[in-house]
Phi, psi and omega in degrees: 000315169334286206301299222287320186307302191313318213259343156299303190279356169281320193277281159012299156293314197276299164330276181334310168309292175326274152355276161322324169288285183283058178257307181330287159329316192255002130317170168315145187192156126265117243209139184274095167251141147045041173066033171196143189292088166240122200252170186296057187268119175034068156079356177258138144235170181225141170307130180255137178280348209219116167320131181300041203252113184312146174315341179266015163112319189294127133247163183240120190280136170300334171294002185125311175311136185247097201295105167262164174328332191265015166112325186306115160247153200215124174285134167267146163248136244297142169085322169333154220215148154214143169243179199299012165288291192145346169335155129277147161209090200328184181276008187241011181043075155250116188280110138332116186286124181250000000 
């Protein structure tokens, strides 16, 4: 019975981690599809009509582009992400390093 607890409360833990990693990403975001810009709410997407400006200063452009405040511009590639941070994240939601 012990032992059954232990491997509950290890998988749990490892569930909670797993989840808490990929929470970011599956916020709200924006994501480069099929060469057009949509962004994401709980699994919805909508096309954006509009350039994009983050509480921080980033934009996010309709061609792809992401702007930061400090001028530093970065083109997304195709299945790429930004999240309301400003964040990059590959097509497997993986964070990109700037």
């Amino acid at each position: 019975m012990k032992n059954v607890s232990k491997f509950l409360i290890a998988f749990m833990a490892f569930l909670f981690v797993s989840i808490a990693a990929n929470a970011q990403i599956t916020k709200e975001h924006a994501m480069l599809k099929n060469g057009k810009m949509y962004i994401v709410k709980v699994d919805i997407e909508t096309a954006m009509k509009e350039d994009m400006t983050l509480k921080n200063g980033t934009v996010i452009m309709m061609d792809g582009t992401v702007k930061y405040k400090d001028g530093k511009k970065v083109k997304l590639m195709e299945g790429e992400r930004v999240d309301m941070d400003g964040h990059i994240y590959d097509k497997d939601k993986k964070k990109k390093m700037m």
